[in-house]
N, C-alpha and C positions, 0 to 999 in steps of 0.2 A: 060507870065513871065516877059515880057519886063516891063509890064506897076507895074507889082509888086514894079519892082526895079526904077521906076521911084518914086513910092508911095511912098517908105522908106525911098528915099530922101528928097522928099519936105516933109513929116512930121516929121523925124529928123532931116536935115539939113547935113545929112551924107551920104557919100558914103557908101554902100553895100559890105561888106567885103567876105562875106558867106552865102552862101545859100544849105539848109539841107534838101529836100522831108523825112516829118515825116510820118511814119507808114500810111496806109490807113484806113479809120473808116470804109470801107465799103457806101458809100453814092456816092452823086456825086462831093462833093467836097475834093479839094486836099490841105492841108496843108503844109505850108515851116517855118522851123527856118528862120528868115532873120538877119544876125547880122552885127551892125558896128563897128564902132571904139569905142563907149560907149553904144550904145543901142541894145534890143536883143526885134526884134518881132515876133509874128506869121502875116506870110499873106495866106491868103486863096483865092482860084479859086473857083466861086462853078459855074456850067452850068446854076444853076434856077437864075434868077434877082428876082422872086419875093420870093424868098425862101430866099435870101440872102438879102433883100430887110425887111421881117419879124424879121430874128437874130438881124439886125442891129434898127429895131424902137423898138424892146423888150428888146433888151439891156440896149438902152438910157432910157425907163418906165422905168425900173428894177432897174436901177442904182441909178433915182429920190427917189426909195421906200427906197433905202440904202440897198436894198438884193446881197449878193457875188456873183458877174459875171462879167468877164474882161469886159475891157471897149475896145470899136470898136472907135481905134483913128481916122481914115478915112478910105474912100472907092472911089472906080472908079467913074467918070462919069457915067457911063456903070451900075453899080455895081456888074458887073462881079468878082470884086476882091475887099478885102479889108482887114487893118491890126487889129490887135486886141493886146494888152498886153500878155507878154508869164507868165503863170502859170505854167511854169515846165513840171518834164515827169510824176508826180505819179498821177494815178488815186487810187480812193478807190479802183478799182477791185481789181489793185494789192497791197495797202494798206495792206489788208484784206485778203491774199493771203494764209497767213497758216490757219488759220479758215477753210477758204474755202475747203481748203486741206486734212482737218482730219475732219470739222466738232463740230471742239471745238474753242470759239473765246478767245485769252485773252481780259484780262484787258481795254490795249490801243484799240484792236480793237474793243471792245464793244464801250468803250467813242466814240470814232469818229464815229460809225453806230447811236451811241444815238446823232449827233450833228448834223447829215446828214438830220434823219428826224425831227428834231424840227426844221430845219430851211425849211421843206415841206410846213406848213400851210401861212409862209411869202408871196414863190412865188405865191399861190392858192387867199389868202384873198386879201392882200395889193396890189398883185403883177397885180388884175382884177379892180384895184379902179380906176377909171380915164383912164383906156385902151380901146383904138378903137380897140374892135376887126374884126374891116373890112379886119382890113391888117395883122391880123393873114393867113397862107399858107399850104394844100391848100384850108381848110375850114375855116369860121370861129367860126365855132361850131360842137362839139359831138350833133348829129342828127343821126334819124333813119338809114339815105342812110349811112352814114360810119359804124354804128353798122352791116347792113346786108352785107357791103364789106367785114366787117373782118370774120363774121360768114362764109359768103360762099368760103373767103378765106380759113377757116379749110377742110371746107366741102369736098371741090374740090382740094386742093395742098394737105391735110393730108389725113384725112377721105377715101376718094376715094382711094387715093396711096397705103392704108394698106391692099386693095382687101376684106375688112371688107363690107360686105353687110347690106341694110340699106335702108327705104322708103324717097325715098326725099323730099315726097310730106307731112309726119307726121313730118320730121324733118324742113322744112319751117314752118310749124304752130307751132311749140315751139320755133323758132327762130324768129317768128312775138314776141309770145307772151314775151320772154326776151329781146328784143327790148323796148316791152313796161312798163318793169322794169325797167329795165336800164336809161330809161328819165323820172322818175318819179319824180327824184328833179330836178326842172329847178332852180337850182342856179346861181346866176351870178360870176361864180368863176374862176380860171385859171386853166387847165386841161395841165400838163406840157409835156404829150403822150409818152414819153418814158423818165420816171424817173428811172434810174438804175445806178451801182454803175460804169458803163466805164462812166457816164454822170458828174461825179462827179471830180475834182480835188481835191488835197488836196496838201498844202502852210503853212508850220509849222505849222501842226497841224492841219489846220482848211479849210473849206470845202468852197470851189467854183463851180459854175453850168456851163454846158456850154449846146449846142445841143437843145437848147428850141425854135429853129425856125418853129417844128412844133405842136409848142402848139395853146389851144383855149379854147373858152368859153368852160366849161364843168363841171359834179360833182367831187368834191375833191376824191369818192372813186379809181376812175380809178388809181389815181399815186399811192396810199398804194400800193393795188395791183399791183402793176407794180416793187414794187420797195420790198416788203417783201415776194412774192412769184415771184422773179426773180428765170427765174429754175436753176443758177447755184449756189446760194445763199448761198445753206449749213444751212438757218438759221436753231437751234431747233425749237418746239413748245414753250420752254420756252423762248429764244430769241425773237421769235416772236411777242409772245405776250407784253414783255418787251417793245421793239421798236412800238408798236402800243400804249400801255398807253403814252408813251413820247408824241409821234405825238398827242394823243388826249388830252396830256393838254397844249401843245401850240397852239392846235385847239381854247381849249377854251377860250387862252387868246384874241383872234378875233373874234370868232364866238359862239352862243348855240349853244349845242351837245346835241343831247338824245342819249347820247350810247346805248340804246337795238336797236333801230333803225339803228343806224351806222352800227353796226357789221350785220346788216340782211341785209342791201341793199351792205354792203361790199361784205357778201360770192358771192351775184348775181357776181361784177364785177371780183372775184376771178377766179370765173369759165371763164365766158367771155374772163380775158387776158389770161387763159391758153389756151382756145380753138384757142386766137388770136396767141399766141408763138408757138404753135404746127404749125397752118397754113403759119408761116413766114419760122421754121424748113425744113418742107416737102418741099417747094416751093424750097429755098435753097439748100435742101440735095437731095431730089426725083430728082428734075426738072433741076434745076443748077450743078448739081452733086458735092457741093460740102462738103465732109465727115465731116467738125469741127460742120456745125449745125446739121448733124445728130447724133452727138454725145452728141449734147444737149437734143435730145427727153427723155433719160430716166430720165434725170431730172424734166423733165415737163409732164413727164408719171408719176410721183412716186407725183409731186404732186397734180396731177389728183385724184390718188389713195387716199391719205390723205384726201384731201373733199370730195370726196366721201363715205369713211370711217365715216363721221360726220351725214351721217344721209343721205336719199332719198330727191333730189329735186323735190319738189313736186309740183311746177310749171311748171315743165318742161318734164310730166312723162316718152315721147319717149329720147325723148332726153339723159334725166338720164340710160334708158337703154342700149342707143347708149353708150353712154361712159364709163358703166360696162364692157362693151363686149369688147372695145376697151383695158380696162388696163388688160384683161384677154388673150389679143390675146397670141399665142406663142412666134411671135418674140419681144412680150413686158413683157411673163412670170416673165422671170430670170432677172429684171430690177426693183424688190422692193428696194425702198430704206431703208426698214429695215433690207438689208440684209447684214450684215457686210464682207466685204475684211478678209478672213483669209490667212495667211502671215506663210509659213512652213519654217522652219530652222534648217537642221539637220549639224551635226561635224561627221566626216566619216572617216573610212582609204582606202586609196587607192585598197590596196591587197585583201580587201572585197569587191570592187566597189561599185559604186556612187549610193546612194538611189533612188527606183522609185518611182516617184513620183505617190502618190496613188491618189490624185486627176482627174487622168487622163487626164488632159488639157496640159502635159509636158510640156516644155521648160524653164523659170526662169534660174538661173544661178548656175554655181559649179567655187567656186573658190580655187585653189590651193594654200596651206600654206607651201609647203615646200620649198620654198625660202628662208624663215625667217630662221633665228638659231634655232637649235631644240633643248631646253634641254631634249630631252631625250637619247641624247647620253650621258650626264654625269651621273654619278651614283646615285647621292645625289638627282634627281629629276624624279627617274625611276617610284617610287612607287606614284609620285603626278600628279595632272591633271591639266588643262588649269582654273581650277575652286578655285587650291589651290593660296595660296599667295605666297607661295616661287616659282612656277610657272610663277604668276602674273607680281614678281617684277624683275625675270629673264627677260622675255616679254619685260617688258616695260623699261627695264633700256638701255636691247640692242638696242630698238627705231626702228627696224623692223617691228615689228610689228603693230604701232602705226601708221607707214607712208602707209602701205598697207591698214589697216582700214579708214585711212582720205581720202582716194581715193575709196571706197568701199560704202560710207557713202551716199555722193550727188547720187553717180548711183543709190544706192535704194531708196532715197527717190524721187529722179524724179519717178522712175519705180513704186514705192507703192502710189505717188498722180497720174499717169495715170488712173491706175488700178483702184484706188476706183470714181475716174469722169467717168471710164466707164462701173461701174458698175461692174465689174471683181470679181468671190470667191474667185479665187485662184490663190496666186503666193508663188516660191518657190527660198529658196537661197540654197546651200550645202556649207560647207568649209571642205577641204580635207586634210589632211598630211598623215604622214608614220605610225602612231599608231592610228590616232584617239582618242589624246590622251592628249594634249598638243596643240598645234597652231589651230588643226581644234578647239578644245573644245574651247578656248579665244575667238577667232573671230564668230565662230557663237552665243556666250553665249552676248558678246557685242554687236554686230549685232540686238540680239533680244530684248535685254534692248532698245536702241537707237530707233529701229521702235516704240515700246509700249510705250514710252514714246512720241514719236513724233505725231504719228497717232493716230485716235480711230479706229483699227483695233483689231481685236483676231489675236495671235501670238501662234504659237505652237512650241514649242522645241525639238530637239532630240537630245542626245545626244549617237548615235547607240551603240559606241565600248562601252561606259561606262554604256550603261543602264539605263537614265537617262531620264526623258520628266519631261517638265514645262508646261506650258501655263501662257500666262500672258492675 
């Protein structure tokens, strides 16, 4: 730490005002805000010299080519540590965050996922021209020995962990043979090994790379795939494929492309980094014990299922059946991703008690509306519902009910994006008063507007005392 705050002296010429330990990436190195009296860096610890040793000569490449990546102002003697330019707190992950969330992108986030990968082909072509990769870490090439590490990584931290029976010995002979797929184009190109969307900043607008210290010679397919079949992604198929003609006509403004060929040595490395994320999940969730990545498997199960769905690998024929059986297990059943989040919402009165929930999964929540003003103790509003306008403008003039609803709103949508990241059918909200008549009807009738609109979930309504069901 000491020598950090030594670093941000001699290369700003400032004292060190602040210092902030940022979030952990998970890796072995540690990140700090450093701030002075004018200037504001990152400095970074990382344990590997030679790892931190690669960011730092891939940077300076990088920078020569004119591709967005902070620049690494100085580093230790050691180089144990070193500062770099701060880019802020936004990653594309959370960029891209309601997308993610429902599974519909707008506008702005489509433009920025379209500007993320046209600038892919930069680091891959230009970003391998003139690059030693000697001093790429820890290899300096995609080769067989790291393809059968990741393979047997699935095999033994996933595979094995799911009690899924299986010949080892027929599933090494199809993992020879995908191996020898997989290095069929010896390009000379930059394989950037973990292109995905926490890899990405973004700076009014526009996109900067970081995390590329364990890139290396390799084929361009590895980072598509890495980065359009990311399992938490959300992308559509039509998405998807959007964002690959992008990428493949800034391909071409560097490289010929035969796109029949692309797209067939692609699906190879589709399968590969799924089976690679699955074995990083298990190792993490099984071994590590710990729960966020195995929260991630049923996204990388559902996209297992998807190309698998596209036809028999017929290269691969043990293997293809290993991984039928896998997205068929039990405890991966209830985990299709074509299976939409439906979202129950009934208006209720009290003195009938609170609807059960027929889904049988109980719990969700019952919110009490009788706080609010009732009109239905005045006479002029006996015979109208939560649904009427003179109802309506009673409601919302009082401004009770508006304030209950704005605090109501965030809880369910936290609770309705859990639900569909983990796969969940069914949740349930109630809103309750003394008639079932007036404040439950408004706030659950609102309630189920606001979800349908916000999510791509099915919503079902009831409106009990009145007799009343919607679906949106």
């Amino acid at each position: 730490m000491e020598t950090l705050k030594s670093l941000f002296a001699q290369t700003t010429g400032e004292a060190l005002e602040d210092i902030y330990e940022l979030p952990s990436s998970g890796s072995n190195r540690r990140y700090f805000r450093l701030t002075g009296k004018k200037q504001v860096l990152i400095g970074v610890l990382g344990t590997s010299v030679e790892e931190n040793k690669a960011f730092w000569l891939l940077d300076t490449h990088f920078r020569t080519k004119g591709l967005p990546v902070p620049k690494v102002l100085a580093h230790s003697e050691d180089f144990h540590c070193y500062l770099q330019e701060d880019l802020g707190d936004t990653l594309l992950f959370d960029a891209i965050s309601k997308g993610r969330s429902c599974g519909s992108f707008d506008d702005n986030e489509k433009a920025l996922l379209h500007k993320v990968i046209a600038q892919l082909p930069g680091f891959q072509v230009l970003g391998a021209q003139g690059l030693d990769f000697s001093h790429c870490y820890p290899r300096p090439e995609f080769d067989k020995r790291m393809i059968l590490w990741d393979l047997n990584y699935f095999k033994y931290c996933f595979l094995k962990a799911t009690g899924l029976e299986f010949n080892e010995s027929r599933m090494e002979d199809d993992f020879e043979k995908m191996a020898t797929t997989l290095l069929r184009d010896q390009a000379s190109t930059f394989l950037y090994r973990d292109f995905q969307s926490r890899n990405v900043m973004v700076v009014d607008g526009n996109p900067y790379f970081i995390d590329f210290q364990g890139g290396r010679k390799g084929p361009v397919y590895y980072d598509v795939a890495s980065f359009l079949w990311q399992a938490k992604a959300q992308y559509s198929d039509e998405l998807r494929e959007e964002l690959l003609q992008t990428y493949l006509e800034a391909l071409r403004k560097l490289t010929p492309v035969d796109e029949a060929d692309f797209r067939t040595q692609l699906r190879h490395f589709v399968i590969f980094r799924t089976m690679q994320v699955l074995g990083a999940y298990g190792f993490r969730g099984y071994f590590e014990k710990k729960p966020h990545f195995m929260q991630s498997v049923p996204y990388a199960i559902d996209n297992l299922r998807r190309i698998l769905s596209e036809g028999e690998i017929e290269e691969y024929p043990y293997l293809n059946d290993v991984l039928r059986q896998l997205t068929k297990m039990k405890q991966f059943a209830d985990l299709s991703g074509t299976r939409k989040l439906e979202v129950t919402i009934y208006s209720f009165a009290y003195k009938k008690g609170i609807p059960d929930d027929i889904s049988g999964n109980g719990g969700g929540y019952v919110f009490d509306c009788r706080s609010i003003n009732n009109p239905g103790k005045y006479e002029h509003y006996k015979h109208f519902t939560g649904l009427d306008k003179e109802v309506i403008d009673f409601l919302e003039e009082d401004g009770g009910i508006t304030t209950f609803l704005d605090h109501i709103y965030p809880l369910a949508d936290a609770h309705v994006q859990r639900y569909i990241e983990r796969k969940f059918s069914h949740l349930m909200f109630s809103f309750g008063c003394t008639g079932g008549q007036h404040r439950s009807v408004y706030s659950a009738q609102h309630l189920a507007e606001h979800i349908a609109k916000k999510f791509d979930v099915k919503v079902s309504l009831f409106h009990r005392e009145q007799n009343i069901e919607k679906t949106f």
